[in-house]
C-alpha positions in Angstrom: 43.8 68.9 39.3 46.7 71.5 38.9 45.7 75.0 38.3 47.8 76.4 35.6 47.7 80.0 34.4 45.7 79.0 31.1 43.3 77.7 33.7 42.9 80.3 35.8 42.2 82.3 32.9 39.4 80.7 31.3 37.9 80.4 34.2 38.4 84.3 34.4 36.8 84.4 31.4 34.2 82.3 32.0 33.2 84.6 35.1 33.4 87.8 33.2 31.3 86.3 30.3 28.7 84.4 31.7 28.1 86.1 35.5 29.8 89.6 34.7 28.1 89.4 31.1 30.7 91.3 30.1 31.4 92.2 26.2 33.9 89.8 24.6 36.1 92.2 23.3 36.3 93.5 26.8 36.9 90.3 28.2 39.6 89.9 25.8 41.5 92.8 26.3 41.6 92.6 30.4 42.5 89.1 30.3 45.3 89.7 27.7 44.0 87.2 25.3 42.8 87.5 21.5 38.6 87.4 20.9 38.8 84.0 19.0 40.5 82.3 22.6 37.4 84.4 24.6 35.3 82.7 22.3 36.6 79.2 21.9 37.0 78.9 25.6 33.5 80.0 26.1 32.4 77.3 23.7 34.2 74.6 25.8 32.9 75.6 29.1 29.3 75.8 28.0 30.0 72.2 26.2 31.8 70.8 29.5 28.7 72.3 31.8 26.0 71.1 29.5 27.5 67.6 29.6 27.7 67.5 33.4 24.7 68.9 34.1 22.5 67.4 30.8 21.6 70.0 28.8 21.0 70.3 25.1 23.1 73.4 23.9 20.9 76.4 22.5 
């Protein structure tokens, strides 16, 4: 897999959300993305994980 800058930063994002626990407005603004795209890609990524790793979503 290619890393692309989109990539890169919802992976960013998923750091700063999830380990950081960072606000999403915060997250947002250092990443240079709008809240809805913070929240959106957060949705996906805990999706993707909770497919690989089989868990129901909360």
């Amino acid at each position: 897999m290619r890393w692309t800058n989109s990539t890169r930063v919802r992976r960013q994002g998923f750091e700063m959300r999830f380990i950081a626990g960072i606000e999403v407005v915060d997250v947002a603004a250092a990443l240079g993305v709008s809240e809805p795209t913070v929240k959106r890609d957060a949705r996906f990524a805990r999706a993707f994980i909770g497919e690989k790793l089989d868990w129901a979503a909360p």
